[in-house]
C-alpha positions as CSV (number, residue, x, y, z in Angstrom):
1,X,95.4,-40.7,4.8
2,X,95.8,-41.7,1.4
3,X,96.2,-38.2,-0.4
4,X,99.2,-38.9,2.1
5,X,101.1,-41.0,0.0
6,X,100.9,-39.4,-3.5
7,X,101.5,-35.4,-3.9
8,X,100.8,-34.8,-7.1
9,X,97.5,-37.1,-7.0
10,X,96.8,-34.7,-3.9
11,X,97.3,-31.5,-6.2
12,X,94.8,-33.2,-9.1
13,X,91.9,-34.0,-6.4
14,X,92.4,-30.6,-4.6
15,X,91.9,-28.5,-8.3
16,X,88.6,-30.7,-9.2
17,X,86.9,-29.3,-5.8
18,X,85.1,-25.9,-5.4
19,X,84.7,-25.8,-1.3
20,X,83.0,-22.8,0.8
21,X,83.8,-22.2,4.2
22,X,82.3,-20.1,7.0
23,X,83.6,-16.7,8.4
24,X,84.0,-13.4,6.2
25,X,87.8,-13.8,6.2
26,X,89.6,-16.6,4.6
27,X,90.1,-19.6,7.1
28,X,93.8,-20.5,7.1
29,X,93.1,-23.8,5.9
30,X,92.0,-22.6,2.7
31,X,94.9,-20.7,2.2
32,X,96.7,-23.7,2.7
33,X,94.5,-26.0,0.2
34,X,94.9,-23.0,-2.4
35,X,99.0,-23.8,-2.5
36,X,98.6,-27.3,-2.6
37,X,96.4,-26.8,-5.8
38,X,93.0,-26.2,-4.7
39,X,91.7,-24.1,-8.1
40,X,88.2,-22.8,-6.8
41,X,85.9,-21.7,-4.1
42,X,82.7,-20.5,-3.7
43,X,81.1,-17.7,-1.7
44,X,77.7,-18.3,0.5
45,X,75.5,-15.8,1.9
46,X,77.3,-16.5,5.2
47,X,80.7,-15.1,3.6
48,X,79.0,-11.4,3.0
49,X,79.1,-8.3,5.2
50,X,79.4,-6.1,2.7
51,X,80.5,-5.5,-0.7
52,X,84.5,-4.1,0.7
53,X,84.7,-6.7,3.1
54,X,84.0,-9.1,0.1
55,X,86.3,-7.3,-2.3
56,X,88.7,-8.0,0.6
57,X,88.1,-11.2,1.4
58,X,88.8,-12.3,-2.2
59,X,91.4,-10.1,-2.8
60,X,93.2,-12.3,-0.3
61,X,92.7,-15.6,-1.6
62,X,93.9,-14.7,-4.9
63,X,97.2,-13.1,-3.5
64,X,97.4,-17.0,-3.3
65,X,96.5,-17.4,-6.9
66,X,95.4,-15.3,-8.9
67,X,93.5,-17.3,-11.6
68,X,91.7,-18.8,-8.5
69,X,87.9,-19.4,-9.2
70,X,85.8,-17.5,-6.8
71,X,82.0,-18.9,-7.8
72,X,78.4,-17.8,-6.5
73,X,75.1,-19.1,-6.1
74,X,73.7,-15.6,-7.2
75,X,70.8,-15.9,-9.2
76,X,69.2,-12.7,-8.5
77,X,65.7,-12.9,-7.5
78,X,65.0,-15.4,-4.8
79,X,68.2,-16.8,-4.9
80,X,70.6,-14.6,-3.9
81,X,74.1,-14.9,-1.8
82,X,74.8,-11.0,-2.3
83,X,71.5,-9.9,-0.4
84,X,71.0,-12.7,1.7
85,X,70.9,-9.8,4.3
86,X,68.8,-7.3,3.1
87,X,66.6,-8.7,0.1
88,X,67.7,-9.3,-3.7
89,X,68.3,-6.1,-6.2
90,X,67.0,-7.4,-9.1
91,X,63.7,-9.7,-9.9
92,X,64.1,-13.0,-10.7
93,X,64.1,-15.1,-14.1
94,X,60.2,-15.7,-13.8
95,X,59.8,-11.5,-13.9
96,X,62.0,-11.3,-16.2
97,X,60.2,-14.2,-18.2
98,X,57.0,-12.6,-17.6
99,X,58.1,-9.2,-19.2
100,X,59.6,-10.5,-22.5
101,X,62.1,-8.0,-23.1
102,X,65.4,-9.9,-23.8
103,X,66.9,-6.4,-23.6
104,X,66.2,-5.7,-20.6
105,X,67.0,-9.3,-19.3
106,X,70.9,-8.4,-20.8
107,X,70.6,-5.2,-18.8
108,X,69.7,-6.7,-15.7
109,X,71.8,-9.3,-16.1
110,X,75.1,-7.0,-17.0
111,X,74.4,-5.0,-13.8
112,X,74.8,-8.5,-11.4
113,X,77.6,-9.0,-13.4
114,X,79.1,-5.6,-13.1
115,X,78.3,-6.0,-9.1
116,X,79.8,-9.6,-9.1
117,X,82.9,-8.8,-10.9
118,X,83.4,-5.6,-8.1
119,X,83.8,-8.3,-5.6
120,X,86.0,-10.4,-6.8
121,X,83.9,-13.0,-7.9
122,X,84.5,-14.6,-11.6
123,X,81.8,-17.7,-11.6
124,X,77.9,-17.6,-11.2
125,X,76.3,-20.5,-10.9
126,X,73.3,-18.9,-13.3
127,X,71.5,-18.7,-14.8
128,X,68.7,-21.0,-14.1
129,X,67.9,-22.9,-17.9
130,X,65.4,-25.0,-16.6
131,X,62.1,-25.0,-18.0
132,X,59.4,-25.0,-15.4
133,X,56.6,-26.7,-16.8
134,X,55.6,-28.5,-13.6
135,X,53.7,-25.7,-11.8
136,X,54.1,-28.0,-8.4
137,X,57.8,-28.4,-8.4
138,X,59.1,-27.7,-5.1
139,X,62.9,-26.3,-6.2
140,X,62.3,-24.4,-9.4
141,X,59.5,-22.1,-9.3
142,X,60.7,-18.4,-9.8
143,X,64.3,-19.3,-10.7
144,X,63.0,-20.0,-13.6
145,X,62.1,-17.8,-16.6
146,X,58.6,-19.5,-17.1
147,X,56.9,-23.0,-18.1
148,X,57.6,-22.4,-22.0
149,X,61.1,-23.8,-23.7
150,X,61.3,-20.8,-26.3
151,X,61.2,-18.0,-23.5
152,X,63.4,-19.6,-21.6
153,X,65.6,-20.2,-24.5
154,X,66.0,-16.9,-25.6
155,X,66.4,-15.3,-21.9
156,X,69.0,-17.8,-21.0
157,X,71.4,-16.3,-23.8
158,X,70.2,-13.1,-22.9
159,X,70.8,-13.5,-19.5
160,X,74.5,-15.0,-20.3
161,X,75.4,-12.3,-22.9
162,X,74.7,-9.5,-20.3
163,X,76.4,-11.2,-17.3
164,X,79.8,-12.2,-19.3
165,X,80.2,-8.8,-21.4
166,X,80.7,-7.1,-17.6
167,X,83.2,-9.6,-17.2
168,X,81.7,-12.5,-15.1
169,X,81.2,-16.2,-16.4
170,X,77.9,-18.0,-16.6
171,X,77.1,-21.3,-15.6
172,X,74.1,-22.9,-17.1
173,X,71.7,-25.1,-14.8
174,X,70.7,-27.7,-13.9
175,X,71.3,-30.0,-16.5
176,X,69.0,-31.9,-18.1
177,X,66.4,-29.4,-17.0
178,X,65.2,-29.9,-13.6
179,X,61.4,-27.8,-14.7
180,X,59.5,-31.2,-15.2
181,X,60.1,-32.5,-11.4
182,X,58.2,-32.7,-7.9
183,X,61.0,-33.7,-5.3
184,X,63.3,-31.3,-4.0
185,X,66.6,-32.9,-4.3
186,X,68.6,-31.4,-1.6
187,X,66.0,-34.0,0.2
188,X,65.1,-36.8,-2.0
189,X,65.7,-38.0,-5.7
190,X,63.6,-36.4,-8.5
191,X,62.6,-38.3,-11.4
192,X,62.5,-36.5,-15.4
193,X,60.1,-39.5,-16.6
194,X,60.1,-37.8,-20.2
195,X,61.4,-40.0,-23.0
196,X,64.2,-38.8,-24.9
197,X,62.2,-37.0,-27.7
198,X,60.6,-34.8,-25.1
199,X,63.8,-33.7,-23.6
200,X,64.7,-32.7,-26.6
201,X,62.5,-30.9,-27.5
202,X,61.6,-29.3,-24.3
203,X,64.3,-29.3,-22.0
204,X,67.1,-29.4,-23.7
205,X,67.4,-25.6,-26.1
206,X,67.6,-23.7,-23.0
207,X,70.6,-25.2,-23.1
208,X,71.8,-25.3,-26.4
209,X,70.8,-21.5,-26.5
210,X,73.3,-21.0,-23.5
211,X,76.2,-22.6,-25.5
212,X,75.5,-20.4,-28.6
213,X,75.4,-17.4,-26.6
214,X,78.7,-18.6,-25.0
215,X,78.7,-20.2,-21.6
216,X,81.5,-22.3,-20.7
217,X,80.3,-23.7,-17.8
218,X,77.2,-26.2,-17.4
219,X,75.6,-28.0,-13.8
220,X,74.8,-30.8,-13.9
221,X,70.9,-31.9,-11.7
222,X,70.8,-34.3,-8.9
223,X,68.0,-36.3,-10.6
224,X,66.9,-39.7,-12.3
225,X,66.6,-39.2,-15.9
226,X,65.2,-42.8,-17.1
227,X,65.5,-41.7,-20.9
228,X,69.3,-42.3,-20.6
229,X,70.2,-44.3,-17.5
230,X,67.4,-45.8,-15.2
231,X,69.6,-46.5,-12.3
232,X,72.6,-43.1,-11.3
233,X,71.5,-39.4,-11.1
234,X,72.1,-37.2,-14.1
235,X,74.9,-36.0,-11.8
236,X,76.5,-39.5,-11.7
237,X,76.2,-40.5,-15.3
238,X,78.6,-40.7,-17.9
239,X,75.5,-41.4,-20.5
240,X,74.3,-38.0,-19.4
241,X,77.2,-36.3,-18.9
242,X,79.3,-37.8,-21.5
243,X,76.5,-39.0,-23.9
244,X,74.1,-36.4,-24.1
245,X,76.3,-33.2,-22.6
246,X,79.6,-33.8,-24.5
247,X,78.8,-36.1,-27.2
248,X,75.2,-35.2,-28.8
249,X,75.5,-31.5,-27.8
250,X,78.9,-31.1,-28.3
251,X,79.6,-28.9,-24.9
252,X,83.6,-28.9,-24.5
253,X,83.6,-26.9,-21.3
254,X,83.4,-27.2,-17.2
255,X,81.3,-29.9,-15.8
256,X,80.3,-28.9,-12.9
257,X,78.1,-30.4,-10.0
258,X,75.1,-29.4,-7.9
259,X,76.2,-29.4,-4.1
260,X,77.6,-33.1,-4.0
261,X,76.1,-33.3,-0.4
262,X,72.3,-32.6,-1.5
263,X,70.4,-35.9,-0.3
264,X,69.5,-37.0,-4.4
265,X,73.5,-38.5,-4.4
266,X,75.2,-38.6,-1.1
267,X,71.8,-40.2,0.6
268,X,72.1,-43.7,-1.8
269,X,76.2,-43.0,-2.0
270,X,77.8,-40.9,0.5
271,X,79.4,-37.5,0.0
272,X,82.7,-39.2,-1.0
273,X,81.1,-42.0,-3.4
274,X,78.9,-39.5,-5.0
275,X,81.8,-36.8,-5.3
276,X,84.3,-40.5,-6.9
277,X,81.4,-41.3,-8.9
278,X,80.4,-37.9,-10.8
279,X,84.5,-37.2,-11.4
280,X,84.4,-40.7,-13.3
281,X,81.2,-40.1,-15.1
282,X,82.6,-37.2,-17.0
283,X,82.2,-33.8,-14.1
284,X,85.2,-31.6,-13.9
285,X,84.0,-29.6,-10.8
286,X,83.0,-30.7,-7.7
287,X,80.5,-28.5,-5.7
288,X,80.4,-28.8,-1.8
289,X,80.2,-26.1,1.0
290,X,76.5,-25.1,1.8
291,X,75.8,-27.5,4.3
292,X,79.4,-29.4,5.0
293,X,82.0,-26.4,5.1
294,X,84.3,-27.7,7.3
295,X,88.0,-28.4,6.6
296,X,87.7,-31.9,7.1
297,X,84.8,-32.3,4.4
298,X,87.3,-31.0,1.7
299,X,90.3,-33.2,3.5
300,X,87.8,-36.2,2.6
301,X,86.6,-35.4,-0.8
302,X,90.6,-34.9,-1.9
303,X,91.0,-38.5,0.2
304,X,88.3,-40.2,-1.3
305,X,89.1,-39.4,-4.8
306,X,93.4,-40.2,-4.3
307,X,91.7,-43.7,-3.0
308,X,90.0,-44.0,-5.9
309,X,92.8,-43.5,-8.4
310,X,95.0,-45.3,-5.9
311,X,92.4,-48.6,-6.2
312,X,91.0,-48.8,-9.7
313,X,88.2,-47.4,-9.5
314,X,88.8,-43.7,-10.6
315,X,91.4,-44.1,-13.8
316,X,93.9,-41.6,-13.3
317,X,93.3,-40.0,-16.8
318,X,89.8,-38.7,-16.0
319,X,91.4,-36.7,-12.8
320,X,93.7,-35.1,-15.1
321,X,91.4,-34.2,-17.9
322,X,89.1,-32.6,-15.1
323,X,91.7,-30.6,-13.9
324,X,93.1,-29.3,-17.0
325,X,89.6,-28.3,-17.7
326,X,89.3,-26.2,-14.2
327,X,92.6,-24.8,-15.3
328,X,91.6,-23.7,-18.7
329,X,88.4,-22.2,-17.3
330,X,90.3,-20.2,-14.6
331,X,93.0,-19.2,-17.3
332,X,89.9,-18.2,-19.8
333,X,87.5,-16.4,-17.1
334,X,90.4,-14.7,-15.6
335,X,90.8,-13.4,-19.0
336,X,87.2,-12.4,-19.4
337,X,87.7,-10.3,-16.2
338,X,90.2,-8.1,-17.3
339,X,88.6,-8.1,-20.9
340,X,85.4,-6.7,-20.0
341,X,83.5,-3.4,-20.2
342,X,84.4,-0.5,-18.4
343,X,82.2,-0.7,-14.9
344,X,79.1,0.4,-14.9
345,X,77.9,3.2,-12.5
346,X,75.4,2.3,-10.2
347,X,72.7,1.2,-11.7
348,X,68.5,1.2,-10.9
349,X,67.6,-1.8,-13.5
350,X,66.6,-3.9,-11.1
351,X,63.5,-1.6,-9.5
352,X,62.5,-0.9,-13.4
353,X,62.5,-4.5,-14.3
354,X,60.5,-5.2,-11.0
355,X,58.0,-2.8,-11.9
356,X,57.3,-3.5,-15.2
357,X,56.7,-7.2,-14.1
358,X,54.1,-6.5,-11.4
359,X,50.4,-7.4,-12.4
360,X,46.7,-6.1,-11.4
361,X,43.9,-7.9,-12.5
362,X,40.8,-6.5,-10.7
363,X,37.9,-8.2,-9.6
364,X,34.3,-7.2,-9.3
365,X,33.5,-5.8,-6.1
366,X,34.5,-2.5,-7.0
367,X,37.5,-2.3,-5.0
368,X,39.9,0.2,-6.8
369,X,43.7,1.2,-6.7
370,X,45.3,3.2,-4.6
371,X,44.3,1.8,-1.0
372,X,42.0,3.9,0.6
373,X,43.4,3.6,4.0
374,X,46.3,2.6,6.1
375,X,47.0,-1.2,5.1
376,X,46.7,-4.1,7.6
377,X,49.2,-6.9,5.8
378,X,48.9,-10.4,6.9
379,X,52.1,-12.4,5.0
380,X,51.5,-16.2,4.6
381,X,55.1,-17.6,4.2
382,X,55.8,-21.2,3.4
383,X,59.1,-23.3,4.3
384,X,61.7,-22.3,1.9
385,X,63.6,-24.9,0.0
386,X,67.3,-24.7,0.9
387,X,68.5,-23.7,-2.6
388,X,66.8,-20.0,-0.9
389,X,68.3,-18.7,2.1
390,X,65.2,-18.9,4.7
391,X,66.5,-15.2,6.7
392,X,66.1,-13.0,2.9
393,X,64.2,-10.4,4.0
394,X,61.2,-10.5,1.9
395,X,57.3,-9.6,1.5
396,X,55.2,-6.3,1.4
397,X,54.9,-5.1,4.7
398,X,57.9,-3.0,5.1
399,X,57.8,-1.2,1.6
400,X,54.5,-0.7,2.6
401,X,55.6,1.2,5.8
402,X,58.2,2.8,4.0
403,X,55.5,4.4,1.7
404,X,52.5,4.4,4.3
405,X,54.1,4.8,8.1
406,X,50.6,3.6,9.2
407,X,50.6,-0.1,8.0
408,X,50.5,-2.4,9.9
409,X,51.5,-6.1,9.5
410,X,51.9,-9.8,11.0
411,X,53.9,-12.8,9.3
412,X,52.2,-16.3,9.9
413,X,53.8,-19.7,8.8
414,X,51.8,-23.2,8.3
415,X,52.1,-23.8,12.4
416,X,50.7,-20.8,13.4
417,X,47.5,-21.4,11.2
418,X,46.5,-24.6,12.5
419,X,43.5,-23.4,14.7
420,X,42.9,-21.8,11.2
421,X,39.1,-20.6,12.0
422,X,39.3,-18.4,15.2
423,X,42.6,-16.9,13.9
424,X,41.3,-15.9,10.3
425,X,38.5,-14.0,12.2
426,X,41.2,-12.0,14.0
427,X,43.2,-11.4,11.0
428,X,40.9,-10.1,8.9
429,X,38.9,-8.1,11.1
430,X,40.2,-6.8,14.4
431,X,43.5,-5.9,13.1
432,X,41.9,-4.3,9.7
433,X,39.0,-2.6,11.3
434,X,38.9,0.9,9.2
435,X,41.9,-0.5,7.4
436,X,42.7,-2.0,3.3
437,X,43.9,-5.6,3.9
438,X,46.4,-7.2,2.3
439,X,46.9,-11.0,1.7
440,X,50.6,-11.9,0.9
441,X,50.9,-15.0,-0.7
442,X,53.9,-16.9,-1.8
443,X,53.5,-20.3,-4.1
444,X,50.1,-20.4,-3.0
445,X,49.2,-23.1,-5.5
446,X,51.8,-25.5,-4.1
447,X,50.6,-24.9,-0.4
448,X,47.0,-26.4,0.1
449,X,47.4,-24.9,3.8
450,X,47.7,-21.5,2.4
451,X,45.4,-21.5,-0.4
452,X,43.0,-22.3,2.5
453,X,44.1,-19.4,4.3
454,X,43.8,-17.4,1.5
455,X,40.4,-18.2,0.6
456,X,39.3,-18.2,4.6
457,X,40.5,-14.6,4.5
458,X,39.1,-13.6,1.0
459,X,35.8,-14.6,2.2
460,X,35.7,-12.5,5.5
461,X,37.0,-9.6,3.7
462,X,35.8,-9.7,0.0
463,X,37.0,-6.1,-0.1
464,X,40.9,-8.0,0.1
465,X,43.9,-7.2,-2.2
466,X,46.0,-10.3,-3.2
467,X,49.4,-10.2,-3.6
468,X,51.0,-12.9,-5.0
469,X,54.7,-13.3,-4.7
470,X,55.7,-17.0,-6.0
471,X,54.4,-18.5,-9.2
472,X,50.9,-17.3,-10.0
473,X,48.1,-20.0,-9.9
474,X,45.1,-20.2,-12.3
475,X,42.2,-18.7,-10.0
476,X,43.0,-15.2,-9.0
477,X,40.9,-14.0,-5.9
478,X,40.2,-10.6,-3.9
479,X,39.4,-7.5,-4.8
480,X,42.3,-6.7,-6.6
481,X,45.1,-9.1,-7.0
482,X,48.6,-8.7,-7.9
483,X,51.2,-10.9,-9.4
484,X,55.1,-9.5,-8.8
485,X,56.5,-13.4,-10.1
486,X,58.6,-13.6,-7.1
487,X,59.5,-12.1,-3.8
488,X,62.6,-10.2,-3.5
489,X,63.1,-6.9,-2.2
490,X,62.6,-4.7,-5.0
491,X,59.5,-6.8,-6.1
492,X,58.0,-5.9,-2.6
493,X,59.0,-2.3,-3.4
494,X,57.4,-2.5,-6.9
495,X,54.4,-3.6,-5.7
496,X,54.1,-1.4,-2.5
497,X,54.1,1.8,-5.7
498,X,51.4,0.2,-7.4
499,X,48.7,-0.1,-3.6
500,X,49.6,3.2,-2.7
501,X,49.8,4.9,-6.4
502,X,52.9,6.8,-6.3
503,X,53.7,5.2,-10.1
């Protein structure tokens, strides 16, 4: 191979790549990747048993270095790596958004922080900057803290003041802004078709506000911006990366990429082109792991980019200057490990900030709070894009059995409703005979299949309660209906309180 033939070139490639792996103990060939300069990994939902097998588990790859980068995908709220298993902690950025309290965004923030830094882990790939002002994008949604650039300004450096004062670094995303899209790009190529005045004004002081508030670490989006290069991802462009990132906003820190094998760059250049191509646009980081996690995929990024120095096409210089910068982050968030606060004891911020997001509008058939009766809950739940994992416990049912031993529930995806008609009857009416219903809805808006639903159900049982647990659309139907701004567990909790009154 041609990382073969040049060590030290090995050694650069291997500290510009931040690979996970599967299995909840280090895999011996990351060990071995770690002493030949690999610099960073990251931790998927896969990786995590528990919080002392994960203390563990990175414990042992830093007895091979101990500045080594351990980074998460853990947003909180939907997105979430530490309770992939048994639902998220804390609410999301849209609950957060929704409440207003930049305080209490710190506090929430400080507590992952405090729980991320108990684990070993010393990068977060969060918080989420983007500004979600297209109500039908398919990726953002939730992760964001709402459709208007000055809240999401100000609870970005919230958010990044709370999580790096208990020790933790932040990573700002997904750079431009990835609000103002309709493709998913772990499957196709989005398109930001704003001109340049409008993504500075609206999509760009999210990100600016994270810099002030002190992130050293920015990700780049998988997406065409037009404004500043019509034909390579943001991801892939120096005139992003360089131009706008570096030069017009003056950011001096880690680069770092979106997962290099999302469809938006490897589809049009391969996993190895796009990983050659972002290096020499300016990225310092290279992001690969939640689909391709296998040895081999890391032995091939390292080859690709040798090759690339090797041939021309990848000047030598740029390596370096990426990995100096991944070694200056790990020297500097090392530090800000052993710098921080004290830990915190353990901490209920996450249920209070769930609860004080959750929202009852009633409508006018004089249907009143708490339920009456044991609940019937029928949960509508959409395909999940990947960025979520799709086995996150989520939804209303169980806190509702938790609270009310009675309810009773059934979970239907798109499939399942297709003879829509004969089913709705037996959803809302044999299984709720002398029972509340409860519609669970989440992203309605962006699901005509499920808006259908909901309205096939609403009208058979005017008497219905609403929950919905995505972004809220315009029109809200039933009885009463309830907005939690996303669907984690202690949302479903929060909301479960409010049906059966015991806040």
């Amino acid at each position: 191979m041609a990382s073969d033939s040049d060590p030290r070139l090995t050694r650069l490639a291997n500290s510009v790549l931040q690979p996970g792996f599967v299995g909840t103990t280090a895999p011996d060939w990351v060990r071995r990747r770690i002493a030949d300069g690999l610099a960073s990994v990251v931790l998927f939902g896969r990786n995590i048993e528990s919080a002392e097998q994960v203390a563990a588990l990175t414990a042992s790859l830093r007895a091979e270095n101990p500045d080594l980068i351990v980074a998460i995908d853990e947003e909180a709220g939907d997105v979430t790596r530490i309770g992939a298993r048994t639902g998220a902690s804390w609410p999301g950025n849209l609950a957060l958004g929704a409440i207003d309290d930049t305080d209490l965004t710190e506090q929430v923030a400080r507590d992952i922080g405090h729980q991320l830094r108990a684990i070993g882990v010393s990068l977060d790939f969060a918080p989420s900057a983007d500004v979600n002002s297209n109500a039908m994008n398919p990726v953002i949604g939730v992760r964001s803290f709402g459709a208007l650039t000055d809240v999401v300004a100000r609870h970005t450096a919230a958010w990044i003041r709370g999580l790096q004062s208990a020790g933790v670094a932040a990573c700002a995303k997904h750079f431009p802004g990835h609000g103002d899209t309709d493709v998913d790009s772990h499957h196709g190529l989005p398109r930001f078709t704003a001109d340049a005045e409008e993504i500075v004004r609206t999509a760009l002081p999210p990100f600016t506000s994270a810099m002030d508030a002190g992130v050293r670490a920015v990700m780049t989006a998988h997406m065409l911006v037009p404004a500043y290069d019509e034909e390579l991802p943001a991801t892939l462009s120096g005139p992003v990366v360089n131009g706008l990132l570096r030069d017009r906003l003056g950011f001096t820190g880690l680069v770092v990429t979106d997962g290099i094998e999302m469809s938006a760059v490897s589809g049009p250049y391969g996993i190895g082109g796009a990983t050659v191509r972002a290096v020499a646009a300016g990225v310092d980081a290279v992001c690969v792991g939640g689909e391709s996690a296998e040895e081999s995929t890391t032995v091939d990024l390292a080859d690709a980019l040798v090759r690339a120095v090797l041939e021309g096409t990848l000047p030598e210089e740029r390596l370096a200057e990426a990995a100096a910068r991944v070694s200056e982050f790990a020297t500097w968030s090392s530090g800000l490990a052993r710098a921080a606060e004290p830990e915190a004891k353990p901490s209920d911020i996450g249920l209070v900030a769930a609860r004080r997001a959750v929202r009852v509008h009633r409508g006018g058939t004089g249907a009143a709070l708490p339920l009456a009766a044991d609940p019937h809950v029928v949960e509508l739940s959409p395909t999940m894009s990947l960025a979520v994992d799709g086995a996150t416990p989520w939804g209303v049912g169980e806190p509702l059995r938790a609270l009310r031993p009675g309810t009773t529930s059934v979970r239907l995806s798109e499939a399942e409703l297709r003879d829509q008609d004969d089913l709705l009857d037996r959803l809302a009416l044999a299984p709720a005979t002398g029972r509340d219903l409860v519609v669970v809805v989440r992203d309605a808006a962006r699901h005509p299949w499920m808006s259908e639903a909901l309205a096939g159900l609403v009208r058979r049982r005017p008497d219905a309660f609403v929950v919905e647990m995505g972004v809220p659309a315009g029109e809200q139907i039933g009885a009463v209906h309830l907005t939690t701004y996303g669907a984690t567990r202690v949302s479903g909790i929060a909301v479960a309180e409010v049906l059966v009154g015991t806040v």
